[in-house]
C-alpha positions as CSV (number, residue, x, y, z in Angstrom):
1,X,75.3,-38.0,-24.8
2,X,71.9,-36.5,-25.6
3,X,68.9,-36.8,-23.3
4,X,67.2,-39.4,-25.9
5,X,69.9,-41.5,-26.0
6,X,71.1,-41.4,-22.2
7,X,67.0,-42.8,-21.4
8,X,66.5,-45.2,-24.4
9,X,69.3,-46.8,-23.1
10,X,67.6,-46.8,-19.4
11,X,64.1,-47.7,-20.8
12,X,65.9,-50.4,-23.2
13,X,67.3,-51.9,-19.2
14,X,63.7,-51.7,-17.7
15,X,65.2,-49.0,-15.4
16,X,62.2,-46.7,-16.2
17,X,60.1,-49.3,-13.8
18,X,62.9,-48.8,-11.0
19,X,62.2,-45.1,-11.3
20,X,59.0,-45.2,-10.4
21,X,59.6,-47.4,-7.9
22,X,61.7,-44.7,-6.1
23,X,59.8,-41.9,-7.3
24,X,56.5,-43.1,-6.0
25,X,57.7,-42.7,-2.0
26,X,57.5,-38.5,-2.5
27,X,55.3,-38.5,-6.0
28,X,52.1,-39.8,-4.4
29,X,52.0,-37.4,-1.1
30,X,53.1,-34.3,-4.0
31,X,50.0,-36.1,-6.4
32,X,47.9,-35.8,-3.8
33,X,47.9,-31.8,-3.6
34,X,47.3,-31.5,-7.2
35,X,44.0,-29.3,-7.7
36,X,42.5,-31.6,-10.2
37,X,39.0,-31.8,-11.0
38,X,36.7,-33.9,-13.1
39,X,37.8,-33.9,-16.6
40,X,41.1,-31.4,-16.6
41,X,43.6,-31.7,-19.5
42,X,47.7,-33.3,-17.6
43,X,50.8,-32.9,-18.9
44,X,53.5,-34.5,-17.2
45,X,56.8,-33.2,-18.7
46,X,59.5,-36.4,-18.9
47,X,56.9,-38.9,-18.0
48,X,59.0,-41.7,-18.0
49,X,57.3,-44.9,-17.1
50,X,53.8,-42.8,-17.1
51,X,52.7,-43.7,-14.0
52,X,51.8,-40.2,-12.4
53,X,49.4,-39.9,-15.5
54,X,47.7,-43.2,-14.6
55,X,47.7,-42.1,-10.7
56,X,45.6,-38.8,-11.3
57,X,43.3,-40.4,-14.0
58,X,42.3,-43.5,-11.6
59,X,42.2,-41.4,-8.6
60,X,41.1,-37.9,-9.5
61,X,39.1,-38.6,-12.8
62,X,41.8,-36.5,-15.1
63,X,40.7,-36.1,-18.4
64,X,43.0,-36.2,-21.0
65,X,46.7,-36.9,-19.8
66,X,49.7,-36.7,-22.1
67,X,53.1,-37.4,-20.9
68,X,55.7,-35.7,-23.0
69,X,59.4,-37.1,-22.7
70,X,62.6,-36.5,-24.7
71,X,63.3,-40.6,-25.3
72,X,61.2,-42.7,-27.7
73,X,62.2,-46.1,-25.4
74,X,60.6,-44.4,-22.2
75,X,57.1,-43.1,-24.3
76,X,57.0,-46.4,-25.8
77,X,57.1,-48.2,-22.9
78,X,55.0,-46.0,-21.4
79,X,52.2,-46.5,-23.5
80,X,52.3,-50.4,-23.6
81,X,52.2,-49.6,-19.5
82,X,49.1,-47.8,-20.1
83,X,47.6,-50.0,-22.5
84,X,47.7,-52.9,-19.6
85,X,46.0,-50.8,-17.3
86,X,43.1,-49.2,-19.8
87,X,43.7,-46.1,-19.5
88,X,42.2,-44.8,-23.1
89,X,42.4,-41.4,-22.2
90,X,46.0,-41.6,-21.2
91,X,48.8,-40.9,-24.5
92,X,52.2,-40.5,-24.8
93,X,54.2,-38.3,-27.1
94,X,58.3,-37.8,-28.3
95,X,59.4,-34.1,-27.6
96,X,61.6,-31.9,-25.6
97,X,61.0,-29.0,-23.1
98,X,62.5,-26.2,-25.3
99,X,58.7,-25.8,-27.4
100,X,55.9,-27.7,-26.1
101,X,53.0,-29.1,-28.6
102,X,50.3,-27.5,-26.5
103,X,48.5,-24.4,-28.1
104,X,48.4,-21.4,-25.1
105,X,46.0,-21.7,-22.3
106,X,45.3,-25.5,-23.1
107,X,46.6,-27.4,-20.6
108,X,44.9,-27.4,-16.3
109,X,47.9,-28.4,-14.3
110,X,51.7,-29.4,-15.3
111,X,53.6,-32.3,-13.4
112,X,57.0,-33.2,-13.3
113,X,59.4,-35.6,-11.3
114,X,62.5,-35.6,-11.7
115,X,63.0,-34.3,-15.4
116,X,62.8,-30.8,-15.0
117,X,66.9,-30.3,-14.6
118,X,67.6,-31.6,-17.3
119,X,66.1,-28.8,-19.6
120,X,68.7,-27.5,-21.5
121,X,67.0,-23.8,-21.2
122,X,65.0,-24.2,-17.8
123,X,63.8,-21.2,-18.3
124,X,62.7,-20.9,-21.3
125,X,61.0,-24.3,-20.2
126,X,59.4,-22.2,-17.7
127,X,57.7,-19.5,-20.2
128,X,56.6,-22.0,-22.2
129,X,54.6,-24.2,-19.5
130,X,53.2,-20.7,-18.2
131,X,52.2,-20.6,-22.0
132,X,50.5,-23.1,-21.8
133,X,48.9,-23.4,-18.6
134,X,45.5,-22.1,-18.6
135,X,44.8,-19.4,-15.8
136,X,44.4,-20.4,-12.5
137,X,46.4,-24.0,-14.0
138,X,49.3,-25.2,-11.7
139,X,52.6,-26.6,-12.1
140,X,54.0,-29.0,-9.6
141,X,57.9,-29.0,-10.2
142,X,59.1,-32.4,-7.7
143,X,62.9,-32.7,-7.7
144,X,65.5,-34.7,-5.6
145,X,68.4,-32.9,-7.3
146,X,68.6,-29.7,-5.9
147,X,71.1,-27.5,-4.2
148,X,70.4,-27.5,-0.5
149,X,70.3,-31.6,-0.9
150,X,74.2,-32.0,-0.8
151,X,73.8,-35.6,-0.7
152,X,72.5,-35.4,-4.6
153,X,75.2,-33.5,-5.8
154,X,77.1,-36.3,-6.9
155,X,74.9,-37.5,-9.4
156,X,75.6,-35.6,-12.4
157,X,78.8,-37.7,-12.3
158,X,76.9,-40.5,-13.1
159,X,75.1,-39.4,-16.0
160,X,76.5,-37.7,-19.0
161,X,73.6,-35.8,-19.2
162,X,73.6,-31.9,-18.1
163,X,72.0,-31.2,-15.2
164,X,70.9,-27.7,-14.0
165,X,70.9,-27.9,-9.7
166,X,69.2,-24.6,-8.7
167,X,68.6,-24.0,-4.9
168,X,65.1,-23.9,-3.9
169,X,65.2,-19.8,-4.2
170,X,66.2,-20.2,-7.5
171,X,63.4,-22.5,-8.1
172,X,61.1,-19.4,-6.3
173,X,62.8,-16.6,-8.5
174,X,62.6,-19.1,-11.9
175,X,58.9,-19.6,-11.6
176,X,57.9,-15.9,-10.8
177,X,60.1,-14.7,-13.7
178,X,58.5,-17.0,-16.2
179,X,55.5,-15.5,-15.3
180,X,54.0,-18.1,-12.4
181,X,53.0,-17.0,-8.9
182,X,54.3,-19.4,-6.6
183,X,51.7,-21.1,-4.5
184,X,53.8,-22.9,-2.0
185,X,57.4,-24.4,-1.6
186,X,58.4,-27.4,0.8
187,X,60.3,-30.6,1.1
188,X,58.1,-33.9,1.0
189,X,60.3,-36.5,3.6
190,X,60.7,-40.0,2.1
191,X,58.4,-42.0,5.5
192,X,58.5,-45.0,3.5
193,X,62.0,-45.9,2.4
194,X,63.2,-49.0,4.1
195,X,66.1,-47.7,6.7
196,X,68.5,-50.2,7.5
197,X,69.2,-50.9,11.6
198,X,71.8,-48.8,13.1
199,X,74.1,-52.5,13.5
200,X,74.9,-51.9,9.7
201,X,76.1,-48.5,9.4
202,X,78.7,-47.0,8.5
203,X,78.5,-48.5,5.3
204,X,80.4,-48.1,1.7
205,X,77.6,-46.0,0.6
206,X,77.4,-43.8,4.0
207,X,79.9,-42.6,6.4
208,X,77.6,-42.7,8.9
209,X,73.7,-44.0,9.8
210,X,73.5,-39.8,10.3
211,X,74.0,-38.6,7.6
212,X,71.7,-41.2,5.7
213,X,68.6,-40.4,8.0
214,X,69.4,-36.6,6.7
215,X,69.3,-37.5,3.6
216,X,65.8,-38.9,3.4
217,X,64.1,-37.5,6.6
218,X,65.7,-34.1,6.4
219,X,65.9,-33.5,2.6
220,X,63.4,-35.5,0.4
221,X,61.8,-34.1,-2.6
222,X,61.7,-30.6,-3.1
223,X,58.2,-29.1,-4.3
224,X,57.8,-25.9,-5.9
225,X,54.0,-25.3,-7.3
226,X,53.5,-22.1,-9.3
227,X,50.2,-21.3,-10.3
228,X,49.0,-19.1,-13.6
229,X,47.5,-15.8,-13.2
């Protein structure tokens, strides 16, 4: 199954809103960091629901914002999201990560959470957002599927879409081969998901009450931010 059709069928479910809803734990304290000033030009690669676009406009005065993503279902509901909170300056757009519509050096920062494994080249994806990024622009690479989070590996058995799991090194040596310096590297620990008392574990979904603290305290999101020279 392509990309398109694996996430029209999840936007088509209202599962795009559920992502954000477990995105948002990590996304804000990673949205936070972002070095945007008054007026710089977003793109948020697999935008999904579009809320990390709406985030840095209302609380960072971004200028223009486009989120790309690969399914028409997802930018459409994005939009009609965006259209209920008036955001004019926020758009959406149908396209994939192999040749982004940006001309070089027009774009001040990159965002992406949870899309960028699934890439069919990730690193062509990489040249091309260090295309274009303008110098000095940043990308801020969020993802929960990684190698050092054992917990997520799993997950590509649920989709049918590829997923590339790099380790965070290979996150480190991606970025500086597509040209990026990278700026800093860490996990972001999920502080605000709702841990169930000890009295229920172990559950069908964990062994033990362990190894699902690990999971979220120990693990998280893992942020890579590489910067253009």
């Amino acid at each position: 199954m392509s990309v398109r059709d694996e996430f029209d069928a999840w936007a088509a479910d209202g599962r795009d809103r559920g992502m954000e809803d477990r995105h948002w734990h990590t996304a804000k304290h990673a949205l936070a960091r972002m070095p945007v000033e008054s007026g710089d030009v977003i793109l948020d690669l697999g935008t999904g629901s579009g809320y990390a676009l709406r985030a840095l406009h209302d609380t960072k005065d971004a200028g223009r914002g486009y989120g790309l993503d690969g399914s028409p279902e997802m930018a459409q509901n994005a939009r009609r999201y965006t259209d209920e909170a008036d955001s004019d300056d926020v758009g959406f757009l149908v396209g994939d990560f192999d040749e982004l519509p940006f001309a070089d050096d027009s774009v001040d920062h990159v965002w992406s959470m949870e899309a960028f494994y699934y890439a069919a080249d990730p690193h062509h994806t990489l040249e091309e957002i260090a295309r274009v990024l303008k110098p000095g622009g940043t990308f801020f690479c969020a993802v929960n599927y990684y190698e050092e989070n054992t917990h997520s590996h799993e997950w590509q058995e649920h989709i049918e879409v590829e997923m590339t799991r790099w380790s965070a090194e290979e996150y480190r040596t991606g970025f500086r081969e597509a040209g990026l310096h990278v700026a800093e590297q860490d996990n972001i620990s999920d502080r605000d998901i709702d841990i169930p008392p000890a009295a229920e574990f172990p559950t069908d979904d964990w062994e033990t009450r362990e190894a699902m603290v690990e999971r979220y305290r120990t693990f998280g999101t893992l942020l890579t931010v590489g910067v253009a020279p």
